[in-house]
C-alpha positions in Angstrom: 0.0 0.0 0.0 1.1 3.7 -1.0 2.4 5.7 2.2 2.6 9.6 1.6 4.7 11.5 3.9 6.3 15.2 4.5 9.1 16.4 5.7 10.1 19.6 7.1 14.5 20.2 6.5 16.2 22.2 8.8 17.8 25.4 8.2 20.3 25.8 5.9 19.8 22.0 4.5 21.5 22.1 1.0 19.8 19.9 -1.7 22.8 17.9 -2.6 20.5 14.7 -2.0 18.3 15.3 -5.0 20.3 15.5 -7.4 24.1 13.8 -6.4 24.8 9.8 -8.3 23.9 8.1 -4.5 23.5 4.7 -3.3 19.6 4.8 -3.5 18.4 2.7 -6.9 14.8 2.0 -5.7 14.1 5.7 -5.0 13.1 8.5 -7.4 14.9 11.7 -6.6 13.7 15.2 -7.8 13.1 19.2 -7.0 9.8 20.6 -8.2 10.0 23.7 -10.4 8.8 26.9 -8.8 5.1 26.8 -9.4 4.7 23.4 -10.7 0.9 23.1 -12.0 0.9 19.5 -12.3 2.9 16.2 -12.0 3.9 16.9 -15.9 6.6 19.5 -15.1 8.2 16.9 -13.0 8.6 14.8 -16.4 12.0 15.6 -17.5 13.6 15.3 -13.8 11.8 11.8 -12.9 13.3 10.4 -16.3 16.7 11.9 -15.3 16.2 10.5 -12.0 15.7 7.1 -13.9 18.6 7.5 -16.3 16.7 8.4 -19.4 18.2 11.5 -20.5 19.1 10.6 -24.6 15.7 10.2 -26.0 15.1 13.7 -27.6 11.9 12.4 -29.8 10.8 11.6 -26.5 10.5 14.8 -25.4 9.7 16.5 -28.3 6.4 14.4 -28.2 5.2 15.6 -24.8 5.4 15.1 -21.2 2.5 12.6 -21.2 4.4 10.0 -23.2 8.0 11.2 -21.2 5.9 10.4 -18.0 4.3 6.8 -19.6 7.8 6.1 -20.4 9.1 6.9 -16.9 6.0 4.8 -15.2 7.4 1.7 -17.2 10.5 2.0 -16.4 9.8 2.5 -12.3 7.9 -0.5 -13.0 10.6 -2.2 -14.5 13.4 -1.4 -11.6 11.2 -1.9 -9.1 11.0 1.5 -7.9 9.5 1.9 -4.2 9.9 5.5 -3.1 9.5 8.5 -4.7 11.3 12.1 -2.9 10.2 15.2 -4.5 12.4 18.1 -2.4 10.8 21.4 -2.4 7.6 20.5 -2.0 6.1 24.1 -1.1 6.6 25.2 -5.2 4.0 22.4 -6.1 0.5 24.3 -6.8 -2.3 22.0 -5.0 -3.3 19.9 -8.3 0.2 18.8 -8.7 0.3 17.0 -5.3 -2.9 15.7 -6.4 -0.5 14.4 -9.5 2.1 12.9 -7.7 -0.1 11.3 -5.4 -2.1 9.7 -8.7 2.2 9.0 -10.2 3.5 7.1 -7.2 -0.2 5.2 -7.3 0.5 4.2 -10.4 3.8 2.5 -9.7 3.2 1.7 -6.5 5.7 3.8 -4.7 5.4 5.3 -1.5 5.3 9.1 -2.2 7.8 11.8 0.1 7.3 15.3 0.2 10.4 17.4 1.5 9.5 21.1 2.5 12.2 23.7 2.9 12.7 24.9 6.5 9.2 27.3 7.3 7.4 26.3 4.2 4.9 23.7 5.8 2.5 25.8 6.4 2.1 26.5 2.6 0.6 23.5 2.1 -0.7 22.2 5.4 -4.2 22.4 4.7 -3.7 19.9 1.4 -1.7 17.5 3.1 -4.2 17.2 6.1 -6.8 16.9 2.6 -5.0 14.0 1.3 -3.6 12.4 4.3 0.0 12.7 4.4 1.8 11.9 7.6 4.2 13.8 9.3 7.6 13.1 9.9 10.7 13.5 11.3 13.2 15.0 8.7 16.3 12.2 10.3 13.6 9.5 9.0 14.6 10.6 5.9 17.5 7.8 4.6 21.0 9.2 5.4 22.1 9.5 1.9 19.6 12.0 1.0 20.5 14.0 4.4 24.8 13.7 4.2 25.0 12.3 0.6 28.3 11.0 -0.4 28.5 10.3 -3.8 29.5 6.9 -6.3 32.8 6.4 -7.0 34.0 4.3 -10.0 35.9 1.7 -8.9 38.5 0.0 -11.8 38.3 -3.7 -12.4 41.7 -5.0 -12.3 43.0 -6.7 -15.7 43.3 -10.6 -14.8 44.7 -11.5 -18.4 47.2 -14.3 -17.3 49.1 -16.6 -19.5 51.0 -19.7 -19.6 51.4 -23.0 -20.5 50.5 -22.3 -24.1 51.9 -24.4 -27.2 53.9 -21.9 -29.2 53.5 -22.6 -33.0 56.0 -22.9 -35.5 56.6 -21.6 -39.0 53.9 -19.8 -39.2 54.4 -17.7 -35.8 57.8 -16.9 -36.8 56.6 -15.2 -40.3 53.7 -13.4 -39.3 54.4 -11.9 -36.0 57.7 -9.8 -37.9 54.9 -8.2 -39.9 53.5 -6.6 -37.2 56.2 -6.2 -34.8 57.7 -3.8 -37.5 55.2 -1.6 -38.0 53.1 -1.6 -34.6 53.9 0.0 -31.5 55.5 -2.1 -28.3 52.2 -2.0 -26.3 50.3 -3.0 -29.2 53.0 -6.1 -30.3 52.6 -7.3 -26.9 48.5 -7.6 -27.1 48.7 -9.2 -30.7 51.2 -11.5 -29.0 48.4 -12.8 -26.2 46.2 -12.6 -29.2 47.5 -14.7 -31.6 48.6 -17.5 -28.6 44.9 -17.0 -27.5 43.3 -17.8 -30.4 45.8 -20.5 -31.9 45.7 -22.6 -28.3 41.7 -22.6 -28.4 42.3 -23.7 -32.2 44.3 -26.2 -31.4 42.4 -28.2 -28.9 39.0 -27.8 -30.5 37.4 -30.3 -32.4 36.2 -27.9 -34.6 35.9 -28.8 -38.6 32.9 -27.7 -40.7 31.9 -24.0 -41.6 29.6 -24.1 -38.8 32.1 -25.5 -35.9 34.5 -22.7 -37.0 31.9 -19.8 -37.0 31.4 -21.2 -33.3 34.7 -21.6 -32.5 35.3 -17.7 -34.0 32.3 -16.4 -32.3 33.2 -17.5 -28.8 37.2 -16.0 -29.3 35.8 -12.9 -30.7 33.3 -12.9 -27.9 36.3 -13.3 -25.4 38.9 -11.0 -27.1 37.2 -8.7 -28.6 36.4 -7.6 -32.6 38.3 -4.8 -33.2 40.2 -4.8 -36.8 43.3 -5.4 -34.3 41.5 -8.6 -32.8 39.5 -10.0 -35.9 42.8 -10.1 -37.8 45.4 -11.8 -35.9 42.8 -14.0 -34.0 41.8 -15.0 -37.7 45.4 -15.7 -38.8 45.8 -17.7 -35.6 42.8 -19.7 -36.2 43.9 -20.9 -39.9 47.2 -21.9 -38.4 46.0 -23.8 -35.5 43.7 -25.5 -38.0 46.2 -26.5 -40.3 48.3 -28.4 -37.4 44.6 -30.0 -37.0 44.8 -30.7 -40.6 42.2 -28.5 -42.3 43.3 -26.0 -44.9 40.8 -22.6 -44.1 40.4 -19.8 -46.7 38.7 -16.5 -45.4 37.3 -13.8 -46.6 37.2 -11.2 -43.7 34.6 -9.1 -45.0 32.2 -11.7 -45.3 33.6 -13.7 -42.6 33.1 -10.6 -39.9 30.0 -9.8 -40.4 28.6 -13.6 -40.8 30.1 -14.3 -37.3 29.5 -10.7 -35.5 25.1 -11.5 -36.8 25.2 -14.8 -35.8 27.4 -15.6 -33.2 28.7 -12.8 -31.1 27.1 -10.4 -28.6 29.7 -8.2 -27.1 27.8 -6.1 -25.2 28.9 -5.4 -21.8 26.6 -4.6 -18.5 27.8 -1.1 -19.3 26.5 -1.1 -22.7 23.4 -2.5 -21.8 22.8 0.9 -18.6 23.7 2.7 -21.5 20.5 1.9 -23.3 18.7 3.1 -20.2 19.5 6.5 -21.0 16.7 6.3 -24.0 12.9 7.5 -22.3 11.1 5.8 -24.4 12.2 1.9 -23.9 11.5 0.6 -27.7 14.4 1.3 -29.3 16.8 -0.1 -26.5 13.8 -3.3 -26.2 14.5 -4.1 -29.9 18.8 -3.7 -29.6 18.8 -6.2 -27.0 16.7 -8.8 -28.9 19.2 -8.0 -31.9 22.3 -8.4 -30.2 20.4 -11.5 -29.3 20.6 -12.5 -32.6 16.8 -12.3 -32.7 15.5 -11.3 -36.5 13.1 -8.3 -36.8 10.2 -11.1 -37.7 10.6 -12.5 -34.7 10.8 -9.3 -32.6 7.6 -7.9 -33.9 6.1 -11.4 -33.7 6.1 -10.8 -29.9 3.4 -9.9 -27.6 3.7 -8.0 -24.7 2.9 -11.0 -22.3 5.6 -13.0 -23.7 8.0 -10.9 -21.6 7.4 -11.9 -17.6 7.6 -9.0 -15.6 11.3 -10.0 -14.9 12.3 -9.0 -18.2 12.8 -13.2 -19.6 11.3 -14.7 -22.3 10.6 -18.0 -21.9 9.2 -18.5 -25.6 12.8 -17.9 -26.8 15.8 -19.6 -25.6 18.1 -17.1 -25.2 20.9 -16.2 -22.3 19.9 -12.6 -21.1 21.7 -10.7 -19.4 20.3 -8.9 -15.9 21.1 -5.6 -17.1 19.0 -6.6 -20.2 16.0 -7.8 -19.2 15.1 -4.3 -17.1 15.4 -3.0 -20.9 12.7 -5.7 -21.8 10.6 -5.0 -18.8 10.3 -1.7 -19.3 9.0 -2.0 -22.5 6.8 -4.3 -21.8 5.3 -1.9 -18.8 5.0 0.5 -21.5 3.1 -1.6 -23.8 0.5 -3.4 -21.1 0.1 0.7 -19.8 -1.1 2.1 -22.9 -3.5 -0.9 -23.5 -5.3 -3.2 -21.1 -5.3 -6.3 -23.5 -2.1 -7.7 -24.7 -0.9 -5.5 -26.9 2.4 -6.0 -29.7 5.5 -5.9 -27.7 6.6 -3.3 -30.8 4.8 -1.3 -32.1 6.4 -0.3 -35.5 6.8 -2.4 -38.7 10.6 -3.8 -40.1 11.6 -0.7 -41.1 11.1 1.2 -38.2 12.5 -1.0 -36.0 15.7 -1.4 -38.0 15.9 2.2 -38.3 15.7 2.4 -34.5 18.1 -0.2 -33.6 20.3 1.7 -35.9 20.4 5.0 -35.1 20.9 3.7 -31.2 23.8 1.3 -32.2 25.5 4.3 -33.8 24.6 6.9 -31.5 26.2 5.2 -28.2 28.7 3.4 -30.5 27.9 0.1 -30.0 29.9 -3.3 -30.8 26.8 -4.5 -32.9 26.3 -4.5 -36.8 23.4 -3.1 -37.4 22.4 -4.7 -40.8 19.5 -7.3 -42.2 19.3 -9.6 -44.8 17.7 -8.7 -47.4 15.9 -10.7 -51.0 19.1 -9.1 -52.8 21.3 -10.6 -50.4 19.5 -14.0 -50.8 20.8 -14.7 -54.1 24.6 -14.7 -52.4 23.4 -16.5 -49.2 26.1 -19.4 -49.7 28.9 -16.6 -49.6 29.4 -16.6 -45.6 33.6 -15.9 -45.9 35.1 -19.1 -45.4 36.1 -21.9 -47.5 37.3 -25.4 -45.7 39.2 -28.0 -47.0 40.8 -31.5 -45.8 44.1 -31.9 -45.8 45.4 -35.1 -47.7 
């Protein structure tokens, strides 16, 4: 059940709280404008609050859909309290508002009045029966925040015990020891001995097996031209020792393996995509670095998607920063529509020019293309060629 409280701060209680990256995910944070009419001017701060600060079409298409947006994604993150700090610049139908907001997402609502600014709005809490409360029940962070720091993750690449190959080690690493700088010779180094280890103790040996094998060193190593390249040399000269001559075409070969077998987004890619208001667009680039095709994305209902963010009808390995992205969308689907409407709402086209413009505006490790009835006609032509060895 929604709880709505007040708060009086003391003197001289700075707001730092409010707006300050703190250790608070379940809470909404804001300051009301002066002379906010309604819960609508609070739009653009609650989806700030919630991350979503990159979806411009958002908000040039209103505060209504910026605050449907923002109810799916409380929803989605399981938002419980919502703090709105100077309370006494809220006209009386704007409480009203953000009692009806925190309702709808079932949060408990907090209402923070500067020090002797109660009695602006005494009579409309007593209305709509607000308790009072002690401003040190307030949770310390908001009171004495101190904020996030980034903490580095230590770089655990270790290696030894590796099988060092022969003749065709000692010709191509010259090539780029003579032309690259030393920090860079010493990653292809752990590259190439990476790659041509894995090689060599797979049992890898049709197109397939090697698109696999590809996919999961790619996956681990990256796909940078740096990576592709002398992981791919690696990979032809590990499977020559295993007696398979390899031809590939890296053009073809990249973008076969990076659609169908690699997802290299990160937990950090994936709170990137939370910065979008509107969930759709970040919905449909996790179901496509999911290797998910658009006919099967907009062949999904909203119900498909458990409030968790899985979907069981597909078999697919989410990640937990992920699925929020699909909850949320599917919040704001089963908000706008009491039946169970399309998870998506646009057609191929729109969704593939969404997925696009988000892959390219955050710079994401994803390729961003379909197949397409031209393409058909070259299906065959994946980029490798494999032959036995006699």
């Amino acid at each position: 059940m929604t709880t709505m409280c007040y708060y009086e701060a003391p003197r001289g209680f700075q707001l730092d709280g409010f707006v300050d990256p703190i250790d608070l995910p379940t809470a909404i944070r804001v300051i009301a404008p002066p002379n906010a009419k309604s819960v609508h001017a609070l739009a653009g701060a609650i989806c700030r609050a919630l991350g979503a600060v990159l979806d411009t079409y958002t908000k040039r298409n209103g505060e209504t859909l910026m605050l449907s947006s923002a109810a799916a994604w409380s929803l989605a993150t399981g938002i419980t309290d919502l703090y709105i700090a100077a309370a006494e610049d809220l006209t009386r139908p704007a409480i009203f508002d953000c009692i009806d907001f925190a309702g709808r997402i079932c949060a408990h609502l907090h209402l923070v009045f500067s020090f002797g600014q109660v009695h602006v709005h005494a009579a409309t809490m007593n209305e709509a029966g607000f308790q009072s409360r002690p401003f040190e029940d307030l949770p310390t962070s908001l009171r004495n925040p101190v904020p996030l720091s980034v903490v580095p993750t230590a770089n655990t690449d270790a290696y030894e015990g590796i099988e060092l190959p022969d003749d065709h080690w000692t010709t191509f690493r010259p090539a780029y020891r003579a032309s690259l700088p030393p920090h860079i010779v010493d990653l292809c180094d752990r590259i190439y001995l990476d790659a041509y280890t894995t090689t060599r103790n797979s049992k890898a040996h049709t197109t397939e097996e090697i698109s696999t094998l590809a996919g999961s060193i790619w996956q681990r190593l990256g796909i940078h031209e740096i990576e592709r390249t002398v992981s791919a040399r690696a990979m032809q000269a590990g499977l020559f020792r295993n007696g398979l001559l390899v031809r590939l075409d890296m053009h073809h070969f990249t973008r076969h393996v990076q659609l169908n077998y690699v997802n290299l987004m990160t937990g950090a890619h994936y709170r990137q995509l939370r910065g979008f208001v509107n969930p759709w667009r970040a919905a449909a680039t996790v179901l496509h670095a999911q290797h998910v095709t658009t006919e099967d994305t907009l062949a999904l209902r909203a119900l498909d998607v458990t409030a968790e963010g899985d979907i069981p009808t597909l078999s697919l390995n989410i990640p937990a920063e992920a699925k929020v992205l699909l909850a949320a969308q599917r919040w704001h689907q089963l908000l706008a529509k009491d039946a169970n409407p399309p998870l998506f709402n646009g057609n191929a086209h729109a969704t593939r020019q969404g997925i696009r413009a988000v892959v390219h505006q955050l710079n994401l490790p994803l390729v961003p293309y379909w197949r397409t009835q031209k393409d058909d006609k070259g299906r065959g032509n994946i980029g490798i060629k494999v032959e036995g060895i006699a």
